[in-house]
C-alpha positions as CSV (number, residue, x, y, z in Angstrom):
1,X,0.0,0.0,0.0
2,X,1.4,3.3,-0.9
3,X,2.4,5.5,1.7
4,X,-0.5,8.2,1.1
5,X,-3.2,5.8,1.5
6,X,-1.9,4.3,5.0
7,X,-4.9,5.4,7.6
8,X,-3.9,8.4,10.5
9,X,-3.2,6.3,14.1
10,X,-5.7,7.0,16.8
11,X,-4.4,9.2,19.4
12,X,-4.9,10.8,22.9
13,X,-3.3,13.6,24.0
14,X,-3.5,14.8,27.4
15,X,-3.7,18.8,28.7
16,X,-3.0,17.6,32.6
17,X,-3.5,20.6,35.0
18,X,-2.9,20.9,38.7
19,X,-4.8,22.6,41.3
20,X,-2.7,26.1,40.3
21,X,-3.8,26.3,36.4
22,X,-0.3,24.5,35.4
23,X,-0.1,22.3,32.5
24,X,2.3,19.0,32.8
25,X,4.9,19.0,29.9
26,X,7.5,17.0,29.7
27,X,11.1,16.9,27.6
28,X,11.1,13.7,26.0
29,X,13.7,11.6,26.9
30,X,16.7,11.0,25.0
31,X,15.5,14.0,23.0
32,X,16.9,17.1,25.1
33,X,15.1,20.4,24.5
34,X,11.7,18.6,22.9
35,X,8.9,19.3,25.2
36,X,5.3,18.1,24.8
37,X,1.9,17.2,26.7
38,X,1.4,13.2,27.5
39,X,0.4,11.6,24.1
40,X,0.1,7.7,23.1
41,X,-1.6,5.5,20.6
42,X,-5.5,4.5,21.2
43,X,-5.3,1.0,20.9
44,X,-9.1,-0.1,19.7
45,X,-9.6,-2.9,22.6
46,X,-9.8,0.2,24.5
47,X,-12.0,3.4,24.8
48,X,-10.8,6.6,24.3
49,X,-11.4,7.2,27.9
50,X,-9.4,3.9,29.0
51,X,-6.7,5.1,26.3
52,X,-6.5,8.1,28.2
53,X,-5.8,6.7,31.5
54,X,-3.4,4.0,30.0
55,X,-1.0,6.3,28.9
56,X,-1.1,8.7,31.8
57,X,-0.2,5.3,34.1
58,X,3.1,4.2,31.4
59,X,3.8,7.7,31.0
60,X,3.4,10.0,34.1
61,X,3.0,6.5,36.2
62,X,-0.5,8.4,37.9
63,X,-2.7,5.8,39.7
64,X,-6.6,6.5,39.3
65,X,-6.5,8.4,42.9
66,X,-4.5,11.5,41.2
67,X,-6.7,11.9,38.8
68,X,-9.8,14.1,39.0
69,X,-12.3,14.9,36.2
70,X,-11.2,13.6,32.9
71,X,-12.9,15.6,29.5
72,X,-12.7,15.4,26.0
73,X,-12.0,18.6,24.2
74,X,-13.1,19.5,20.7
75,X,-10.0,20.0,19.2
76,X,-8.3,17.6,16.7
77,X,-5.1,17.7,15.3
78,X,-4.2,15.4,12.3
79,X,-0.1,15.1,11.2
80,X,1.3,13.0,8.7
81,X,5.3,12.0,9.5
82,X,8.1,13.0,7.5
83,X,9.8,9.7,8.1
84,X,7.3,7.0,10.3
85,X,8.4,5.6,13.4
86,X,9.2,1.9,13.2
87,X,6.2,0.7,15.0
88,X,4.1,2.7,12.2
89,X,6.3,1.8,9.2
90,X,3.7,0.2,6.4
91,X,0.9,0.7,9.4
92,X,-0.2,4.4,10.0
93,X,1.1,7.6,7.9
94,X,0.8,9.9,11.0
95,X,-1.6,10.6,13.0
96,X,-4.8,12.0,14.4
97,X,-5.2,13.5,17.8
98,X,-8.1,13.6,20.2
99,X,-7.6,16.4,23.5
100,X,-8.2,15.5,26.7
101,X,-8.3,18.1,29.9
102,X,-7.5,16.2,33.0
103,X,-7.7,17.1,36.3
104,X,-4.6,16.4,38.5
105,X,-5.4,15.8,42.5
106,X,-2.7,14.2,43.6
107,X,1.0,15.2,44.7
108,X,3.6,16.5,42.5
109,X,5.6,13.2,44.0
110,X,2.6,11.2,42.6
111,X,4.5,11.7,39.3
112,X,7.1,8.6,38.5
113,X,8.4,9.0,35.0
114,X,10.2,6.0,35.7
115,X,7.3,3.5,36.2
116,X,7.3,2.2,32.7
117,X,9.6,0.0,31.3
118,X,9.3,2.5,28.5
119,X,10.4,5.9,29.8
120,X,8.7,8.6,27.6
121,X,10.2,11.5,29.6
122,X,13.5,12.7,31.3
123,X,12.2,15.3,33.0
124,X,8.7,17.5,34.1
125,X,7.5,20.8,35.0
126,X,4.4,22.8,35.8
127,X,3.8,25.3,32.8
128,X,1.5,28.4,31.9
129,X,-0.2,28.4,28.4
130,X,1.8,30.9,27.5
131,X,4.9,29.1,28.6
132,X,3.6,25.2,26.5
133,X,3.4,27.5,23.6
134,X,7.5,28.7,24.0
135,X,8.4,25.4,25.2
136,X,6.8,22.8,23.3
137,X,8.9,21.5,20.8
138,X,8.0,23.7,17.5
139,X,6.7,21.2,15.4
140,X,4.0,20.2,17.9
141,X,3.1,24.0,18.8
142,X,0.5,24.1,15.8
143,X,-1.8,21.2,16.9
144,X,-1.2,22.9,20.8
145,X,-3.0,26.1,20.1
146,X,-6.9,24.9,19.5
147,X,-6.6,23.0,22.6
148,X,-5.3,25.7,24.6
149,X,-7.5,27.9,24.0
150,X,-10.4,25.4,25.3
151,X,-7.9,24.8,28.5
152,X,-7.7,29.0,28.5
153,X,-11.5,29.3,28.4
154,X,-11.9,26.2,31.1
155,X,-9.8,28.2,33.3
156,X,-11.6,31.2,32.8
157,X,-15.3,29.6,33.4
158,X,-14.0,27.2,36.2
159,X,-10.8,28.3,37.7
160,X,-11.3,32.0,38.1
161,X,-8.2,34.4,37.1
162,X,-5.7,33.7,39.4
163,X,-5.9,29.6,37.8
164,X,-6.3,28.5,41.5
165,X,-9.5,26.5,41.9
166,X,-12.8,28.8,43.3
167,X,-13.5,27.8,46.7
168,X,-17.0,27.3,45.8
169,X,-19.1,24.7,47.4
170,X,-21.9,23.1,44.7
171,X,-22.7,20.4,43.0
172,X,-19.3,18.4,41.6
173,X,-17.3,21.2,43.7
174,X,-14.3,19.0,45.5
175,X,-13.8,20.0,49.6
């Protein structure tokens, strides 16, 4: 099958935000200096949901009790590769991404990069939108900016200015 006619590969990629309005990004490891949100392959025994969860335990090594409310966005970002990956060679010719916001509620020690045999990243920090969109590594920045601006809104509605969490009491409102 010619390379142009290869289908896009299922993806999740997650915008994971902590109680302050930060978004997780990590620098890939072995790659110094390329930065990017949680992302895997949706592999179609699973939902998108359970996809979700899967790669935020092999990548960020988060158990189900660190993790609050988990949403699918609207964006979509589809890429083709420049030169495949291995796993995708004859398989996928890039690939097309579903968002997800989730809701961190655990510790920042909660966080073991090293819990997969598999490590995706070398390192971690809390970012600002504005910061993700410096960061990120440049090729990726693109598909970034749809979804941030729904995380941007969410924060506005939901988190007030400051990013902190309102201290409102209400119906799905955490103690």
């Amino acid at each position: 099958m010619s390379p142009k006619k290869l289908p896009l590969r299922p993806n999740v990629c997650m915008l994971v935000y902590n109680r302050e309005g930060k978004l997780f990004l990590g620098e890939r490891f072995g790659e110094p200096g390329h930065w990017q949100f949680p992302q895997g392959g949706a592999e179609s025994r699973y939902t998108l949901r359970q996809n979700v969860l899967r790669e935020l335990r092999e990548e960020l090594g988060l158990k189900k009790r660190s993790i609050g409310k988990v949403t699918k966005l609207k964006s979509t970002h589809e890429y083709e590769w420049r030169t495949p990956p291995r796993y995708a060679h004859k398989k996928w010719r890039g690939q097309k991404q579903t968002f997800w916001l989730v809701e961190f509620v655990g510790t920042d020690s909660d966080i073991d990069l090293e819990s997969h045999k598999e490590r995706e990243f070398a390192t971690w920090r809390w970012c600002s939108a504005t910061e993700v969109k410096r960061r990120a590594a440049t090729f990726r920045r693109a598909g970034y900016l749809s979804p941030l601006r729904e995380f941007l809104d969410f924060k506005r509605a939901k988190l007030g200015a400051s990013g902190s969490r309102k201290s409102v009491r209400g119906k799905g409102a955490r103690a």
